[in-house]
FIZAZA-56795 format. One line per field, with one value per residue (C-alpha): residue number from 1; x, y, z. Coordinates in Angstrom, 2 decimals. Layout:
BEGIN
n	NUM/...
c1	X/...
c2	Y/...
c3	Z/...
% end
This chain:
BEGIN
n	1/2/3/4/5/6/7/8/9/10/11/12/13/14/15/16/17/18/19/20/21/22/23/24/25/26/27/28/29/30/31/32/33/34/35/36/37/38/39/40/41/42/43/44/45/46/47/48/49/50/51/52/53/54/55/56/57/58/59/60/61/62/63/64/65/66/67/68/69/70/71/72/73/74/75/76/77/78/79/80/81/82/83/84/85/86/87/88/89/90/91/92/93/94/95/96/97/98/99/100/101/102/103/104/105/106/107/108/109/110/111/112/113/114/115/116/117/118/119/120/121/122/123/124/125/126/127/128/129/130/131/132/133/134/135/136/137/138/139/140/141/142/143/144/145/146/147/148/149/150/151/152/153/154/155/156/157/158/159/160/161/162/163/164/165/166/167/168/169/170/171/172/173/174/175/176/177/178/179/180/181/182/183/184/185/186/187/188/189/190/191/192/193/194/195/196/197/198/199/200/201/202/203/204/205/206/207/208/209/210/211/212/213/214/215/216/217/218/219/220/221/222/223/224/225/226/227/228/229/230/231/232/233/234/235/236/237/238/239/240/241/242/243/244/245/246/247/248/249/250/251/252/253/254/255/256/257/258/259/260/261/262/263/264/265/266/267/268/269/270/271/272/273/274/275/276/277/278/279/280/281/282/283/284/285/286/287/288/289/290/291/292/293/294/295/296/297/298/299/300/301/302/303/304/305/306/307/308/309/310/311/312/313/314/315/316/317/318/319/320/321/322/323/324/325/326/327/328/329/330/331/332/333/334/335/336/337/338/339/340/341/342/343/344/345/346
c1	176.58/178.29/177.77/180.14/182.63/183.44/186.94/189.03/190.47/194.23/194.49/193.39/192.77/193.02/190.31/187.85/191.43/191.61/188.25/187.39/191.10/189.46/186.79/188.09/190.39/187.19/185.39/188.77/189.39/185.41/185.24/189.04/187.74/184.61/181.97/178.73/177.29/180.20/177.74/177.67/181.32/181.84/179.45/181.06/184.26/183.08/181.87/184.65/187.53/185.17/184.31/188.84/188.79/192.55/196.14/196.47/195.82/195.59/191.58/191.43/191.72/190.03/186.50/188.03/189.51/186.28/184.22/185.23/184.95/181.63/180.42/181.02/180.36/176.75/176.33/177.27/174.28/172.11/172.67/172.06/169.27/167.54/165.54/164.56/161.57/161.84/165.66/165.80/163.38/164.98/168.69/167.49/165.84/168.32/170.89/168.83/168.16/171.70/173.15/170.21/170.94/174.75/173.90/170.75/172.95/176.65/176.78/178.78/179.24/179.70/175.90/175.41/177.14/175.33/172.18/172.66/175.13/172.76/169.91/171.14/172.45/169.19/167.02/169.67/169.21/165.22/165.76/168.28/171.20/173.40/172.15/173.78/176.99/177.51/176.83/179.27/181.65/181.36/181.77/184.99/186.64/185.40/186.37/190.23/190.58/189.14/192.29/194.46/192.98/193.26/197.16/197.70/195.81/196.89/200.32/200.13/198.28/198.16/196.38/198.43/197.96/199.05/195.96/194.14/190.53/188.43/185.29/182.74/179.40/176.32/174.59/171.36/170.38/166.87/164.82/163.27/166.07/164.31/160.85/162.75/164.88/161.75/159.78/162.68/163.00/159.63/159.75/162.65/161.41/158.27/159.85/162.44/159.83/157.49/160.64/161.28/157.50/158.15/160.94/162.26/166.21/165.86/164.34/166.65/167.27/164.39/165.45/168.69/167.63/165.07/168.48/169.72/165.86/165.42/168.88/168.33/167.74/165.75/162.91/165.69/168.10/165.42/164.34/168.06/168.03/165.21/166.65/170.00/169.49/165.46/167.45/170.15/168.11/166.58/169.08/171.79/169.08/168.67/172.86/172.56/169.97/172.25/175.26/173.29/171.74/175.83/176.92/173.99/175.32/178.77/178.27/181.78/183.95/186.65/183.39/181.54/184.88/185.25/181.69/181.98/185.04/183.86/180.35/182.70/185.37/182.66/180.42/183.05/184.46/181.59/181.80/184.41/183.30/179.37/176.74/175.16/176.09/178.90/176.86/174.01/177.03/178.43/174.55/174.16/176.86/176.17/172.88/174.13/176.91/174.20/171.46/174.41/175.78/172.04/170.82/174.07/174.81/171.35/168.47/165.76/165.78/167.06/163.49/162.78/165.99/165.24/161.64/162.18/165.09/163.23/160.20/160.70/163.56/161.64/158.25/160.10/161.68/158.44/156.66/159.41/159.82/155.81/155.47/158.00/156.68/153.24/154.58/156.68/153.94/151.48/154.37/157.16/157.05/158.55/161.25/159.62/160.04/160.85/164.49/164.55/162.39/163.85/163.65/161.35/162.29/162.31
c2	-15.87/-18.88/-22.11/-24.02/-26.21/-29.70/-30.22/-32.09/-34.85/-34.24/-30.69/-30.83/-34.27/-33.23/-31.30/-33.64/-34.11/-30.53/-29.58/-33.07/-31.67/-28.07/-29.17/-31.27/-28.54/-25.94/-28.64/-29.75/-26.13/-24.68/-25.68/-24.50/-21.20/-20.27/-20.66/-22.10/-22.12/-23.55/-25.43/-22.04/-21.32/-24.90/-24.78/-21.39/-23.02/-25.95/-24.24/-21.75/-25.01/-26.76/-24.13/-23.77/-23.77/-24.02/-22.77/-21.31/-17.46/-14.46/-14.72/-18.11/-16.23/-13.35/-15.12/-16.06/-12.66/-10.84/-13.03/-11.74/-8.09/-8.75/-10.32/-7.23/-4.65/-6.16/-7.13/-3.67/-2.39/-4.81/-3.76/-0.08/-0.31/-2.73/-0.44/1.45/-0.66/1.81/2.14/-1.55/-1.76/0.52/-0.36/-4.18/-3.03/-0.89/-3.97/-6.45/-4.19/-3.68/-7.48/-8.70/-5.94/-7.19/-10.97/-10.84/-8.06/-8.03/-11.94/-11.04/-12.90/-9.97/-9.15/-12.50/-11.28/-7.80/-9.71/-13.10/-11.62/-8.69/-11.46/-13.30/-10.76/-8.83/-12.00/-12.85/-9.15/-9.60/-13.10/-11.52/-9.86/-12.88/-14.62/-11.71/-12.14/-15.58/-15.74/-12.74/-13.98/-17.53/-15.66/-14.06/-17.29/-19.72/-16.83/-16.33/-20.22/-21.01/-18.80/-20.98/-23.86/-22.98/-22.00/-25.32/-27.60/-25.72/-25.93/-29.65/-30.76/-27.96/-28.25/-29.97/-27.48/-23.86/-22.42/-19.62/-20.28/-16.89/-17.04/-16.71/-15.01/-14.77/-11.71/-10.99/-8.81/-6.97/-4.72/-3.57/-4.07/-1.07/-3.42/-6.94/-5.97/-4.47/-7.73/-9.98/-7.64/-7.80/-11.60/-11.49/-8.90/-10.79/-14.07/-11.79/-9.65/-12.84/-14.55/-11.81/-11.95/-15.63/-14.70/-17.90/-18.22/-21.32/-20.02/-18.20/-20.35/-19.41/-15.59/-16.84/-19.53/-16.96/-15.14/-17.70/-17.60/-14.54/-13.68/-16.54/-14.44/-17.07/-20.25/-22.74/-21.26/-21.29/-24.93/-26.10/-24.34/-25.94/-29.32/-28.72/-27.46/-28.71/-32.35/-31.45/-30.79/-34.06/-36.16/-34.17/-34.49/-38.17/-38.68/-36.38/-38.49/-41.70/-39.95/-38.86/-42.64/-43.85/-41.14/-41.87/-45.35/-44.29/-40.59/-39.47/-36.23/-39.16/-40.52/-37.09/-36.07/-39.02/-39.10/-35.36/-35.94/-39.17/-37.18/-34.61/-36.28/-38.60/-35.58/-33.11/-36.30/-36.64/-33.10/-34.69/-38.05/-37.93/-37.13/-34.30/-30.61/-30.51/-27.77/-30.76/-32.49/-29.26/-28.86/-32.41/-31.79/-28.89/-29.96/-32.58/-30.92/-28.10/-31.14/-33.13/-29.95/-28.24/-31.27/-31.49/-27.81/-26.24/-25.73/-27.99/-31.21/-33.52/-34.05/-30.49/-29.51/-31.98/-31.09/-27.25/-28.03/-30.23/-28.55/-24.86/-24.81/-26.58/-25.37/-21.76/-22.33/-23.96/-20.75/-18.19/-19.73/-19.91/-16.12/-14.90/-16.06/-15.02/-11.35/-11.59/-12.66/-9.89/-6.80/-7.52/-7.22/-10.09/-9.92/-10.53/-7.90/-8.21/-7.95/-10.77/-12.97/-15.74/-13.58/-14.83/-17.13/-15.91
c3	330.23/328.84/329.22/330.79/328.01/328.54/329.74/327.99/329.69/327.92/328.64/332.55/333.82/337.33/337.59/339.69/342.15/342.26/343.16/345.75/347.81/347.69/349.36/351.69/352.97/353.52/355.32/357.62/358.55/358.69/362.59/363.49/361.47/363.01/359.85/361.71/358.15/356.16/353.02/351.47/351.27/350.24/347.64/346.10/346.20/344.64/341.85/341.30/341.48/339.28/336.75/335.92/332.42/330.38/331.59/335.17/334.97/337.63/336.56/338.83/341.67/340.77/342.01/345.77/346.14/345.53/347.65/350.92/349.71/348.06/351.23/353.25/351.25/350.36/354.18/355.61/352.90/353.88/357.56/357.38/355.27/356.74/358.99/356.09/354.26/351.25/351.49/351.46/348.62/346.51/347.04/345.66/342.64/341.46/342.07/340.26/337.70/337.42/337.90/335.36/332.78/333.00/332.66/329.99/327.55/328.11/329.32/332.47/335.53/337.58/336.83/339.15/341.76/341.94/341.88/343.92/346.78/348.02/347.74/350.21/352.27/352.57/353.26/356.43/357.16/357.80/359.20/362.05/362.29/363.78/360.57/358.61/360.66/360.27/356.88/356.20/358.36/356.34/353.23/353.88/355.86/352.91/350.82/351.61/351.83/348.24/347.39/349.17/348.01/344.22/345.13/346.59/344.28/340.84/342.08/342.97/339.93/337.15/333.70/331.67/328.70/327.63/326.09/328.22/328.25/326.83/327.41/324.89/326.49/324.42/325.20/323.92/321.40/321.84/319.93/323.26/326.04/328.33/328.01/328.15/331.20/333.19/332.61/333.92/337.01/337.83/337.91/339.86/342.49/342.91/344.03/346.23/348.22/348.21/350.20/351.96/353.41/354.72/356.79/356.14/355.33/354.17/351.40/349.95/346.95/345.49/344.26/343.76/341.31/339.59/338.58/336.36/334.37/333.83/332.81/330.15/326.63/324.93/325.87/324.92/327.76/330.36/329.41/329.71/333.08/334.46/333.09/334.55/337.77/338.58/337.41/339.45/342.41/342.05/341.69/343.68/346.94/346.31/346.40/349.60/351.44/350.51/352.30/355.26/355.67/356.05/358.41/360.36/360.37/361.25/362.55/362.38/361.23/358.79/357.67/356.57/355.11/352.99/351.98/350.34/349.09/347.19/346.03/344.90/342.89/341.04/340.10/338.85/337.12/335.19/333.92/331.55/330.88/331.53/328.59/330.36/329.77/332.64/334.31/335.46/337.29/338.84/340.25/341.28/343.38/344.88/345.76/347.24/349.40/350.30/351.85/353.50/354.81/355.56/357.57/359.94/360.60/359.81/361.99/359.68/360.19/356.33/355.26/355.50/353.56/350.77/350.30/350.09/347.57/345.41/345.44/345.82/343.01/340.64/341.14/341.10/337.54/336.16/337.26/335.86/332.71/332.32/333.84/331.85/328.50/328.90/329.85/327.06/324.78/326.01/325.71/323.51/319.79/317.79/315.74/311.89/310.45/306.03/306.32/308.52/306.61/303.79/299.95/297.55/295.19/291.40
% end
């Protein structure tokens, strides 16, 4: 897929006011709403506000539209196969096979979706079925109002510019895509059935962050991955256990709300001033939303929540990127053939 540009600060210099007001309103209105599980929806919305790219177009809402659909199409699958272990099986692999094939060749985000969203459907599926509802439920509330929100906020403070972002994907180009494809599925399926045997929801990032490595075509990619978001998980739990230490302090709705507005606007800022790729800031700060968020609303108490973040996404890249190499190593032929290869000097 591509990797997220560097905003310039002339063409859109609202984009940190944009995003921190975006998710201020999903937090205000997740109680008077009904999400019991609002981080996810927050987190989403984060990153679609914060991933706007150039002039205003019908794409920016294209990704808050399809969230609520995607949510209940992929929960109402999850739901009535469930029961059936083979069904269930099946209907995954053939959707990770899909969503992978999408990201690793064409550079689509859509392949994300058809991977991560039935992911985290299934795994609330297994955990319980009022884990499936709420999450659904949170999907397509924190859905419809990240489409408000982008209304609102564009129309308050637009990009100042005229130029329509087109994104530039970098697929990758194979001379065995069948062999490629079924290595990076395997990897995938492992760490989704593994998580599937703990029965733990908590645990979902683990597939979910898989995605991102095996849909990276080269070693470069994955390394930047696991130094953007294993960094990012790092140092976006440490800025979450800071917030949680003041609202302990001061345990108070103004005081939460400020507190993720202020993580918000700083981090997203530092997408365009900060000398990190901007995608490390966007993942600091979803981190951090996700522990702050986790810890309050969540069954597991904030040590618990930081430890399986920090650890778990980590140790899961580490273990991708080294599983995936050796595979690769073993099965897939490398590209050296003559024609490649610098001529001969005369």
């Amino acid at each position: 897929m591509e990797t997220l540009p560097r905003v310039d600060p002339l063409e859109d210099p609202y984009l940190a006011l944009r995003t921190m007001l975006g998710v201020v309103l999903l937090f205000a209105l997740a109680e008077p709403l009904g999400m019991s599980q609002p981080m996810l929806p927050i987190a989403i919305g984060m990153s679609i506000l914060s991933g706007q790219r150039g002039a205003l177009t019908p794409r920016t809402f294209a990704g808050p539209i399809m969230l609520p659909i995607i949510a209940i199409i992929f929960s109402w699958l999850a739901a009535v196969t469930v029961n059936e272990p083979m069904l269930f099986i099946m209907m995954n692999v053939v959707l990770a096979a899909g969503g992978i094939a999408l990201m690793l060749f064409r550079g689509s985000r859509a392949g994300m979706m058809l991977t991560v969203f039935p992911a985290m459907m299934s795994i609330s599926a297994l955990y319980n079925e009022y884990a499936l509802v709420a999450i659904r439920d949170s999907m397509v509330s924190g859905g419809l109002m990240v489409g408000v929100a982008a209304v609102v906020t564009n129309l308050l403070f637009p990009p100042k510019t005229k130029r329509v972002h087109v994104e530039r994907p970098k697929p990758h180009v194979s001379r065995n895509p069948a062999v490629e494809l079924g290595i990076r599925v395997a990897v995938y399926l492992a760490v989704l059935i593994a998580t599937y045997a703990t029965n733990n929801i908590s645990l979902l990032i683990a597939p979910i962050m898989m995605v991102f490595v095996c849909a990276e075509p080269d070693h470069g990619g994955r390394l930047e991955q696991v130094v953007d978001r294993g960094g990012g998980t790092v140092i976006g739990a440490i800025v979450g256990i800071v917030a949680l230490f003041v609202y302990n302090l001061v345990p108070q709705f103004i005081v939460l709300l400020l507190l993720l507005a202020a993580i918000t606007y700083v981090l997203i800022d530092r997408m365009t001033t900060g000398p990190a790729r901007p995608q490390y800031y966007q993942y600091v700060c979803s981190v951090a939303l996700v522990v702050v968020l986790s810890s309050i609303y969540g069954t597991n108490s904030a040590f618990e929540v930081v430890v399986q973040r920090v650890s778990i996404t980590v140790g899961i890249m580490l273990a991708g990127i080294v599983l995936l190499s050796l595979l690769e190593a073993m099965f897939v032929q490398r590209d050296d053939s003559p024609e490649e290869l610098a001529p001969v000097a005369s």
